[in-house]
N, C-alpha and C positions, 0 to 999 in steps of 0.2 A: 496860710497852710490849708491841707485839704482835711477834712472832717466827715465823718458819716454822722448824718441830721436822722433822726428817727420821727417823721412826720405826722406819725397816726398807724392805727393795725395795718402792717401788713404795704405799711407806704415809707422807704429809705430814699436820701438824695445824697447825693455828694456835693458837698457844696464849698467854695474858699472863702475862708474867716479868717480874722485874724489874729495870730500868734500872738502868745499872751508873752509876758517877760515876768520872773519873777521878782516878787519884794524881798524884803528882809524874811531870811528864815526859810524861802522855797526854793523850789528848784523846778525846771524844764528838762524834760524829760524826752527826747526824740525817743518814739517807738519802735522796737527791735522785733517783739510779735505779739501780740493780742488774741484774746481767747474770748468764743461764744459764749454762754453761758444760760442756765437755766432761767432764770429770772430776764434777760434779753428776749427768749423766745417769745417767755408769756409777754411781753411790754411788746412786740413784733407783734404776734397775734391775736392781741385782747388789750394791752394798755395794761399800766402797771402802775400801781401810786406812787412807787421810788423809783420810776425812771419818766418824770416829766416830760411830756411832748405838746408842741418840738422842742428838739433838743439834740445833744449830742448824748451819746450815752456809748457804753464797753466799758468792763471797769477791771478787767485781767489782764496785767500788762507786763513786762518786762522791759528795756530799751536801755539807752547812755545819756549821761546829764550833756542837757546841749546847753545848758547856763548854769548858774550860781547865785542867788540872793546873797549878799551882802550878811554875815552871821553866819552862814551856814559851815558845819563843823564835819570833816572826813568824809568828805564826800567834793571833788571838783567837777570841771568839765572835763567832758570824755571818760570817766568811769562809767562801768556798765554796771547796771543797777537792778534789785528785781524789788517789787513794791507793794503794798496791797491799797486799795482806794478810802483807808477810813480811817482813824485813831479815836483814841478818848478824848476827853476836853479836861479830864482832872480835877475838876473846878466843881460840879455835881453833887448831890446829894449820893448819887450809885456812884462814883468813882471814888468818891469819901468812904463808901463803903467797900472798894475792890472791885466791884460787881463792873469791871469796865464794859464789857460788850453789849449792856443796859444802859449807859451812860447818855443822857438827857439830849444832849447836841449830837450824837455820832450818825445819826443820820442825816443830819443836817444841815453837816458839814464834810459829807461823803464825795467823793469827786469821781464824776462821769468825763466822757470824754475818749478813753483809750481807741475808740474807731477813729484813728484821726494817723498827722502826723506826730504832732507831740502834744505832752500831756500837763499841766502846769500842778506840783503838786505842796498843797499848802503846808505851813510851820509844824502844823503839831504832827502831818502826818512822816515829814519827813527826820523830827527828832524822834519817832517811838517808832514807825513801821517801813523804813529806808532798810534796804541793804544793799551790799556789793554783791553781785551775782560770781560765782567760780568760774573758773577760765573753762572748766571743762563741762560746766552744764549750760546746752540751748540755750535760747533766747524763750525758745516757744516750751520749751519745762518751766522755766524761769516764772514762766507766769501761771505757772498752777499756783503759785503760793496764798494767793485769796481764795481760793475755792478748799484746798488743802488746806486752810487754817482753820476753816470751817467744822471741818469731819474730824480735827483734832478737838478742836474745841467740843465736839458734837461726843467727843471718847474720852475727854475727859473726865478723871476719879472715878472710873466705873472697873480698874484693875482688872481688865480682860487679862487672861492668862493663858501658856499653853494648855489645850485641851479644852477648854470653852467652845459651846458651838453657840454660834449667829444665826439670826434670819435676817436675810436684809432682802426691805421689799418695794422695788424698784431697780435696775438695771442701766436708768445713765447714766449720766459723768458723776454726779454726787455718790450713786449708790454703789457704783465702780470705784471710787476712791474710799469706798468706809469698806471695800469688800478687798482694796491692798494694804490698810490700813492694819484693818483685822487678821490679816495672815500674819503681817510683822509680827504680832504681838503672839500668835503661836494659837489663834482660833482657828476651828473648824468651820467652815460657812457656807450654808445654804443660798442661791440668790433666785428670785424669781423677778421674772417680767416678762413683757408681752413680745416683744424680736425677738425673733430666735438669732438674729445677727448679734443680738449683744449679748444675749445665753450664751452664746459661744464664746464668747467673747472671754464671758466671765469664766468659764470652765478653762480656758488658756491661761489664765489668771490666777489661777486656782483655787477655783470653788470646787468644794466637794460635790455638789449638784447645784445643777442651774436650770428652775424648772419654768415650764407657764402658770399662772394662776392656775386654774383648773386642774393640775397635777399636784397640787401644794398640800395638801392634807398628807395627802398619801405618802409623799416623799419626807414630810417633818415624823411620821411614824415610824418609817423606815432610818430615815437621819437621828433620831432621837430614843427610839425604843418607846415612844410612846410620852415619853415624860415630858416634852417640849425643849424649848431654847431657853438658855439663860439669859442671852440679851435680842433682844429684835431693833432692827431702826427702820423708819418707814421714813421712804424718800421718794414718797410721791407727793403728796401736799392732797389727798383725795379725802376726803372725809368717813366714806366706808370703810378704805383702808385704815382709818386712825382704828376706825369701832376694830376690826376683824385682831386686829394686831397685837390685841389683849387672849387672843384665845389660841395663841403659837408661845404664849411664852411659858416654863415651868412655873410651879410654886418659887417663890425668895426670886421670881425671875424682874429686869427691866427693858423695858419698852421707849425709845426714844423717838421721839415725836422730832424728826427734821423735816419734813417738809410740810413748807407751813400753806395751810386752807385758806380760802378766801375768807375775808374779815366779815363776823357778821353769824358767821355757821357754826353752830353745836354738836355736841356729837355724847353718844349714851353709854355707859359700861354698865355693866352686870355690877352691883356693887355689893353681892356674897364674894365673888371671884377676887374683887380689890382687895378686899377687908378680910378674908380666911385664908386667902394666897399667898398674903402679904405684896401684893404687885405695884410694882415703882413705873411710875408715867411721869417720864421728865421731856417735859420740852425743851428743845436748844436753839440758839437764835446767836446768831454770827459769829466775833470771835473776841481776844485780846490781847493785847500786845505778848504775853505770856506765849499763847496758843501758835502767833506768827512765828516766834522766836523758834518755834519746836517743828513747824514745819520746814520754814529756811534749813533747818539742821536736815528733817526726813529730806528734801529735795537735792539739799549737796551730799548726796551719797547711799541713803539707805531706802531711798522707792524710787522708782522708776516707772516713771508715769507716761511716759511716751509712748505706750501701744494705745492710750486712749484719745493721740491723734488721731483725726479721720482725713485728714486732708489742711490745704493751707487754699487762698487766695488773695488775690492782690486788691487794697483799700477800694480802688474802684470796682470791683466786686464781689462785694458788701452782702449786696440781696441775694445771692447764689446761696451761702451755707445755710441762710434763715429759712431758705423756702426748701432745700433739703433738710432738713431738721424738722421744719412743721410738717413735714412727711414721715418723720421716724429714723430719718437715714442719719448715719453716723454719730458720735458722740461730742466731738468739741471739735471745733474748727479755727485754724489758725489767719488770724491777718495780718497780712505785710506790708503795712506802707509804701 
């Protein structure tokens, strides 16, 4: 089969490898659309410690079972499938405790691969995070559901309600998905970022303002009467942004720390503002079977996520949406085998 190789920053090859077949318990997966993603760019332009190079790597997929492992249960070949690339292991100290999206092995045993033809996906991921996709949703929606389990997992027990207002600060695919997320739920949402192509973006969206950095003060005064946001999510991964992100949110307000800094980096709060404000700073890191279950549901029918296509192309051109993307240009990009 054909596969996208991720070589080194900024270096992709197509290459033929060979098709895996599964064991007991998996399943093969022919690829129906695959999706860029945040964490691909940076491992494209800087190298990434969870996407090994070389290597194959894409991990947002959707397709139809082109085999059957021997055990495997409602699920045959030729059903169309949407997936996400990771589960728990169960077995853990953190999945003894619930805490699955902490769970010891799940990075471990996360599976790359989706730039390809097909995708081989193992036992545990296909008994907790397999579904059948609906006859009426894409292929290429279909596989928002790892990125979309994310931003649930990311809003989970925080009881956003109608009339809550957001800041959410960042503007691509992540901060575009917490910003349709947060409408569902009947928030008011502020969004900033640097394109005014995805400002716009997000005002189609419906964001109540969708400003530049540099206007942002002004407009949470305006947006808030002064009193700030009740919840903020910062989905950049910049370390400034973690510090600033504490001084948009009200009293009793919380701060969710999504995108994650590079390892190694610190960052300082005011700590009268923590401790008299009462201020919640919760970080969120991937997802669990829980969280998948509730996006599969938003996906077949209650968001719609297909204006945050920017475009598709075909596997052997791979390098085209990376190197528009390390430009700025569009939000996710589809690939088609």
């Amino acid at each position: 089969m054909l596969a996208g190789i991720l070589l080194g920053p900024q270096r992709i090859e197509i290459r033929e490898v060979e098709s895996p077949r599964p064991s007991r318990g998996e399943v093969l997966v022919k690829i129906g659309a695959a999706l860029t993603c945040g964490t691909d760019i940076k491992a494209y332009l800087r190298g990434h410690p969870m996407i090994p190079a070389p290597g194959v790597f894409g991990h947002e997929f959707s397709g139809i079972i082109a085999e059957a492992g021997k055990g495997v249960r409602g699920f045959k070949e030729g059903d169309a499938v949407m997936s996400v690339h990771s589960a728990p292991c169960l077995k853990c100290n953190f999945c003894r405790k619930r805490l699955f999206n902490l769970c010891e092995n799940i990075m471990n045993s996360k599976v790359l691969g989706a730039f390809a033809e097909y995708i081989l996906l193992p036992a545990h991921v296909v008994k907790q995070n397999l579904f059948h996709k609906p006859d009426g949703l894409p292929y290429e929606e279909a596989a928002f559901l790892e990125p979309l389990s994310c931003v649930v997992h990311s809003m989970a027990d925080l009881g956003i309600t109608k009339g809550d207002r957001a800041l959410i600060i960042g503007a691509g695919p992540i901060g575009l998905l917490h910003l349709l997320l947060s409408k569902l739920k009947g928030a008011e949402v502020i969004i900033t970022g640097l394109e005014q192509e995805k400002l716009a973006l997000a005002r189609n969206l419906g964001a109540h303002m969708a400003v530049a950095p540099g206007e942002l003060i002004k407009a949470l005064r305006e947006f808030t009467g002064g009193m700030g946001v009740d919840f903020v999510f910062e989905c950049t991964g910049q370390v400034s942004v973690w510090e600033d992100s504490v001084s948009y949110v009200r009293k009793g307000g919380t701060v969710i720390l999504f995108g994650g800094c590079k390892s190694g980096t610190t960052v300082t709060y005011d700590t009268y503002r923590l401790h008299y404000d009462e201020i919640t700073l919760k970080g969120v890191f991937h997802f669990t079977p829980g969280d998948v279950k509730k996006a599969y549901g938003l996906l077949s029918g209650a968001l719609d996520v297909s204006p945050l296509i920017s475009g598709s192309y075909k596997l052997s051109e791979l390098k085209t949406p990376f190197e528009k993307l390390s430009r700025g240009e569009g939000i996710k990009y589809v690939i088609i085998p």
